[in-house]
Structure formats: structure tokens, C-alpha cells
BASEZA-224272 format. One record per residue: x, y, z of N, C-alpha, C in turn; residue in one letter. Coordinates in nm, 4 decimals, always signed. Layout:
N
       nx       ny       nz      cax      cay      caz       cx       cy       cz residu
        X        Y        Z        X        Y        Z        X        Y        Z      a
...
END
This chain:
98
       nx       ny       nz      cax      cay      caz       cx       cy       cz residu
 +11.6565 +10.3644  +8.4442 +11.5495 +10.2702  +8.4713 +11.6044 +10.1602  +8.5620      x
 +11.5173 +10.1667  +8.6996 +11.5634 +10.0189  +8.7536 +11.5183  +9.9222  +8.7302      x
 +11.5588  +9.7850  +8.7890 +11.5413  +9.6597  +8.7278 +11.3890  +9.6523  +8.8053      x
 +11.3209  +9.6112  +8.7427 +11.1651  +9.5559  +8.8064 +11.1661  +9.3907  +8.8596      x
 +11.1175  +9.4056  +8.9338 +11.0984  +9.2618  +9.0548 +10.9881  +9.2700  +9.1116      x
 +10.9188  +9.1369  +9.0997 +10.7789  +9.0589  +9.1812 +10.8445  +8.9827  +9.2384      x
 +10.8358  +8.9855  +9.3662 +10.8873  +8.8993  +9.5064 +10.7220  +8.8212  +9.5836      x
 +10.7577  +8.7344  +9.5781 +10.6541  +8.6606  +9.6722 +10.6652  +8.7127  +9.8134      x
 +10.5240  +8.7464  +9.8523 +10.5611  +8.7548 +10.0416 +10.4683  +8.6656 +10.0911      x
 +10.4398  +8.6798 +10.2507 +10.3510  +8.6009 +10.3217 +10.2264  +8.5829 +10.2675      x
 +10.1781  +8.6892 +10.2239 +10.0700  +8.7907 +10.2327 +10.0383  +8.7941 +10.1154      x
 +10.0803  +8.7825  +9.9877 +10.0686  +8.8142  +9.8909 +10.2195  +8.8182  +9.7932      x
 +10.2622  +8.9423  +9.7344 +10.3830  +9.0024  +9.6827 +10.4073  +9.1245  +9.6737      x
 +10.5007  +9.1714  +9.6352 +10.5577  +9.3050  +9.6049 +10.6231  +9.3049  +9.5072      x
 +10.6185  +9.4451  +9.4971 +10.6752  +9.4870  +9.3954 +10.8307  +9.5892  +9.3439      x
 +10.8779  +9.5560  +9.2886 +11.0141  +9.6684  +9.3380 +11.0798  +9.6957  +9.2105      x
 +11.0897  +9.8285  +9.1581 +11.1692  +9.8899  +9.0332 +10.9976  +9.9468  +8.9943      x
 +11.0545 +10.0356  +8.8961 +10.9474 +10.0917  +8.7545 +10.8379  +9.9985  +8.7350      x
 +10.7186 +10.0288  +8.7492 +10.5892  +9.9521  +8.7080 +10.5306 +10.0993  +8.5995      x
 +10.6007 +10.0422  +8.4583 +10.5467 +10.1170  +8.3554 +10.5083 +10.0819  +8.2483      x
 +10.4726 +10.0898  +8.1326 +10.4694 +10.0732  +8.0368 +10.5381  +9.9171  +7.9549      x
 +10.6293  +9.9982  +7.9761 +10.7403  +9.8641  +7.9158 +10.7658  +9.7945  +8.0394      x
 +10.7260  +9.7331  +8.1543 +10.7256  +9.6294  +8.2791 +10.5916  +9.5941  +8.2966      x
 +10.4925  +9.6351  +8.2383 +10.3399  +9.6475  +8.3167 +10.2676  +9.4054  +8.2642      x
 +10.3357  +9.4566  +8.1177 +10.2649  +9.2636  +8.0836 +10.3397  +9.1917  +8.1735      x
 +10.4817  +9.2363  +8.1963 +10.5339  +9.0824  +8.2382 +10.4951  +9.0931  +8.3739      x
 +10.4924  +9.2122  +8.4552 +10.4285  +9.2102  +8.6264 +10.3074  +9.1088  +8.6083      x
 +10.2028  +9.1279  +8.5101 +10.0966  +9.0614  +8.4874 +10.0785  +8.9067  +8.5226      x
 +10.1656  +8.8833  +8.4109 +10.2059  +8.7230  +8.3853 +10.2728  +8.6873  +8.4790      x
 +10.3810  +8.7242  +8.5612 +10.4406  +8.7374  +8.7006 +10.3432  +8.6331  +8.8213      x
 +10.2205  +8.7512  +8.7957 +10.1489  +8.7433  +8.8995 +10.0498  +8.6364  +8.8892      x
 +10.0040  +8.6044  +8.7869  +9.8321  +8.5919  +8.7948  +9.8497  +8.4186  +8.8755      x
  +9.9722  +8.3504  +8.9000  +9.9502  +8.2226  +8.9705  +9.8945  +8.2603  +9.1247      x
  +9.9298  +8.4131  +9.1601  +9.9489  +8.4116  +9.3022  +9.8196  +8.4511  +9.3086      x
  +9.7220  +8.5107  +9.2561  +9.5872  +8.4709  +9.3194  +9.5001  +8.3846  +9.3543      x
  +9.5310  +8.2632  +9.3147  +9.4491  +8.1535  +9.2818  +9.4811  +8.0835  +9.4353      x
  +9.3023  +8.0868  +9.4812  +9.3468  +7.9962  +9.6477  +9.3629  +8.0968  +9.7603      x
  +9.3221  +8.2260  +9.7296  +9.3512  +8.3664  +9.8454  +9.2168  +8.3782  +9.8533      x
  +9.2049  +8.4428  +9.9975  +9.0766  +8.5247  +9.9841  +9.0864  +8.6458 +10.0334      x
  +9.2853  +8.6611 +10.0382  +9.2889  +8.8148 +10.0262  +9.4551  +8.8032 +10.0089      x
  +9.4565  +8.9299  +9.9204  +9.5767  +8.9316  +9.8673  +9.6692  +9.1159  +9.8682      x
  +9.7492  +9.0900  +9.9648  +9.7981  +9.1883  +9.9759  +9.9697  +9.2286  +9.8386      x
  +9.9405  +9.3516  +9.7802 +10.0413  +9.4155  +9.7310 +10.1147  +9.4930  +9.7314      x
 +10.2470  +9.4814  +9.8248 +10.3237  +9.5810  +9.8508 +10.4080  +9.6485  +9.7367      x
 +10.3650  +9.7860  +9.7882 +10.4368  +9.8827  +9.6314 +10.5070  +9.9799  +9.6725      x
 +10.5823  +9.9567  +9.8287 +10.6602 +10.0375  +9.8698 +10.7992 +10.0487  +9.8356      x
 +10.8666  +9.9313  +9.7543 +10.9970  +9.9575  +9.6456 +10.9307 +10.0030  +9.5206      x
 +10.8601 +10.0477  +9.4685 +10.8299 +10.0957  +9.3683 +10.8738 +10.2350  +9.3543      x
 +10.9746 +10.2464  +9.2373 +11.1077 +10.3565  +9.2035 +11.0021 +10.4564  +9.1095      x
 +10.9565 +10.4575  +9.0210 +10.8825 +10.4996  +8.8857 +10.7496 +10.4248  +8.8461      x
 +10.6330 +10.5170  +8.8064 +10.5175 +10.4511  +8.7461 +10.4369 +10.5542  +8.6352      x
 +10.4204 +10.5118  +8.5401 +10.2910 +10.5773  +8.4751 +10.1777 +10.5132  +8.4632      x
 +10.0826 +10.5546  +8.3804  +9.9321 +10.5424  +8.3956  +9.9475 +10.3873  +8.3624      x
 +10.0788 +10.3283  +8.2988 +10.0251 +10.2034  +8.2505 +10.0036 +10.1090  +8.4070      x
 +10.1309 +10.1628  +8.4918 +10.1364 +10.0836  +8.6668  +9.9999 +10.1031  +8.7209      x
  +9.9284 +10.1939  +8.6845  +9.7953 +10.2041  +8.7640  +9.6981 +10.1704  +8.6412      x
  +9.7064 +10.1288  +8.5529  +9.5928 +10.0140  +8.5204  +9.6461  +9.8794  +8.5025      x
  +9.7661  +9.8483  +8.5686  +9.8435  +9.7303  +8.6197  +9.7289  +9.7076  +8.7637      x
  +9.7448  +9.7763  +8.8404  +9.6726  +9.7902  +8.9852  +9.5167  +9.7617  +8.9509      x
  +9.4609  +9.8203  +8.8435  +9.3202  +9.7980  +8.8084  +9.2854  +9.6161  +8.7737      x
  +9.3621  +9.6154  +8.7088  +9.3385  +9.4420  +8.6271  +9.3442  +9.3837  +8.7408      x
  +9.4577  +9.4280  +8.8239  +9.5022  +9.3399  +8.9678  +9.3303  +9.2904  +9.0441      x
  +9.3031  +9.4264  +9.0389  +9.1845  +9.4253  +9.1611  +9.0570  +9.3838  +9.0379      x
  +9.0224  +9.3447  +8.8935  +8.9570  +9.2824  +8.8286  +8.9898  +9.1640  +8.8137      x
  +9.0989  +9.1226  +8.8395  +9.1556  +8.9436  +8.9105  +9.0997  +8.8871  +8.9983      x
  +9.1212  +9.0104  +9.1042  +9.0822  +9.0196  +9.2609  +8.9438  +8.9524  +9.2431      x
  +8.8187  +9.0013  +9.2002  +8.7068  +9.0112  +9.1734  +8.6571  +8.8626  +9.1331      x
  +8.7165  +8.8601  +9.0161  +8.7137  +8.7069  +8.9005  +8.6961  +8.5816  +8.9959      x
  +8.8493  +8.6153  +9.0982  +8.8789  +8.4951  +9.1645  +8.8046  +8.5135  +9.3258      x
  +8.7473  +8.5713  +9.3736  +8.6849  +8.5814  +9.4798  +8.8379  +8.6375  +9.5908      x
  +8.8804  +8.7203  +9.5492  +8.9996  +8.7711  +9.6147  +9.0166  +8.9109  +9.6736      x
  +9.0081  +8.9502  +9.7838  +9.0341  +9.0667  +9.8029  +9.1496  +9.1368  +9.7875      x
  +9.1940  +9.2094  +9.7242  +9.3152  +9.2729  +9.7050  +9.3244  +9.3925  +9.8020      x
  +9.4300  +9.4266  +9.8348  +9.4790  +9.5440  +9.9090  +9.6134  +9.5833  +9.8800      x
  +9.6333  +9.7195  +9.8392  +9.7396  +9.7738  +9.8338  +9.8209  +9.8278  +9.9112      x
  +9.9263  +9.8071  +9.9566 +10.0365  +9.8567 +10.0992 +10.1436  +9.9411 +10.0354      x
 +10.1699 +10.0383 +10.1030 +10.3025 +10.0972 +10.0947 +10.2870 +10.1956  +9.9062      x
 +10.1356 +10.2495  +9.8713 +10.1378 +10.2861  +9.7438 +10.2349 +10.4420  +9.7623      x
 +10.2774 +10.4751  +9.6220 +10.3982 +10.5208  +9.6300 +10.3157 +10.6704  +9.6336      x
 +10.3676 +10.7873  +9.6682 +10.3129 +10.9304  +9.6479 +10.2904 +10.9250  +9.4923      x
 +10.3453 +10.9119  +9.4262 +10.3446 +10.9358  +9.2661 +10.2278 +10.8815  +9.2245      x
 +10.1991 +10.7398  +9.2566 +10.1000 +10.6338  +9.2382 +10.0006 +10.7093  +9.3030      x
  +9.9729 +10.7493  +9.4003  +9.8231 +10.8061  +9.4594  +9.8104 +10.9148  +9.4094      x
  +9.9132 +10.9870  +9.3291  +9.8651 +11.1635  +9.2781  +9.8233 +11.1189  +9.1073      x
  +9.8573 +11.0062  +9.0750  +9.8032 +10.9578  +8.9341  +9.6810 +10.9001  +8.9301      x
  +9.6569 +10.8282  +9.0545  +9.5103 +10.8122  +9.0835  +9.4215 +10.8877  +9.1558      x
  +9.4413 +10.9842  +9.1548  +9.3648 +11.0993  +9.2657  +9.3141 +11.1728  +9.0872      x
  +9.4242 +11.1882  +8.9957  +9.4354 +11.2864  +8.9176  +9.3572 +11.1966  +8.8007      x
  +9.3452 +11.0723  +8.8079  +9.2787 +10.9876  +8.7084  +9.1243 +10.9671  +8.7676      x
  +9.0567 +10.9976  +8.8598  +8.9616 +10.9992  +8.9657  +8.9633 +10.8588  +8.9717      x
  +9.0491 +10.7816  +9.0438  +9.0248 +10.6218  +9.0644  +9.0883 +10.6065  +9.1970      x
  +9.1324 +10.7259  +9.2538  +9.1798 +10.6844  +9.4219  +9.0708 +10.6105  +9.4881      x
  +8.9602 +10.6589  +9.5005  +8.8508 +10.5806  +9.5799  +8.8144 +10.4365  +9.5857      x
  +8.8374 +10.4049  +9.4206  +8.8407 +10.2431  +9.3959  +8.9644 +10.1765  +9.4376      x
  +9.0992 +10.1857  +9.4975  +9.2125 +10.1658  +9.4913  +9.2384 +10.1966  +9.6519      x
  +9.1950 +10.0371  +9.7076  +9.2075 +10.0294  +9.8626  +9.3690 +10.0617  +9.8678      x
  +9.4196 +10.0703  +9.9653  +9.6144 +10.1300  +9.9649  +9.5345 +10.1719 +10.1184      x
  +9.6699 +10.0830 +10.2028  +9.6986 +10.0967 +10.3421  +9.8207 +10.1577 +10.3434      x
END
């Protein structure tokens, strides 16, 4: 297991190590200052090593934040693993990823 990291960027943040299960609350709590005051918020998930279903309803809450706070979210750099769990969960369509 690698170490998990939320990095602030220009744009938003990223993400880097395992977004699973046991990483998914604290990414949460991590995050929720950096929406406040965006009216679009980009998430890079191109260091992202490992994910299960919990990382992609990490991504869901994200974009029900998104919503709350008048924020557009966008996902960058989503990992192959991450789009075949949401293709396979039928939620690719809801789950913008540039």
C-alpha cells in the first residue's frame, strides 16, 4: 500500500497513492476546505496507484459537494482502473474525467 496524498494545485488538487477504503474519510476531510469560493474545481487522479468502489464513491460525494456549493467539478488524469469500476458500476456518464 502506498502512502495517500491530497496536494493542493492551481486548479483545484490531486490526488496521489490508494484512494480506498481505508484512505477514502480522511481524502474527504482533506478536501472539503478546497471547495468553498470555486466555481470550478478540478481533480487530478493521475498519481492514483490503487482504488476500490470506496475511491469512486469518494469521486461521487466530491461531485455532491460540487453541487451543494455551486462548484463544478472535473476529473483529470482518471486512472484505467477508476473508469472500468465506473463503466462497470454504470456511473461513467455522471463522472466528467478529461
Amino acid at each position: 500500500m502506498s502512502e495517500t496524498v491530497l496536494r493542493q494545485t492551481e486548479t483545484g488538487f490531486g490526488v496521489s497513492g490508494d484512494m480506498r477504503f481505508s484512505t477514502v474519510t480522511g481524502l474527504l476531510n482533506e478536501s472539503l476546505a478546497m471547495f468553498e469560493g470555486r466555481q470550478m474545481l478540478e481533480v487530478d487522479l493521475g498519481a492514483v496507484d490503487r482504488v476500490d468502489s470506496a475511491g469512486l464513491a469518494l469521486l461521487i460525494e466530491w461531485m455532491r459537494r460540487g453541487m451543494k456549493n455551486n462548484t463544478e467539478v472535473q476529473f483529470v488524469s482518471m486512472p484505467d482502473q477508476m473508469k472500468e469500476i465506473a463503466r462497470m458500476s454504470g456511473l461513467a456518464t455522471i463522472l466528467r474525467s478529461v
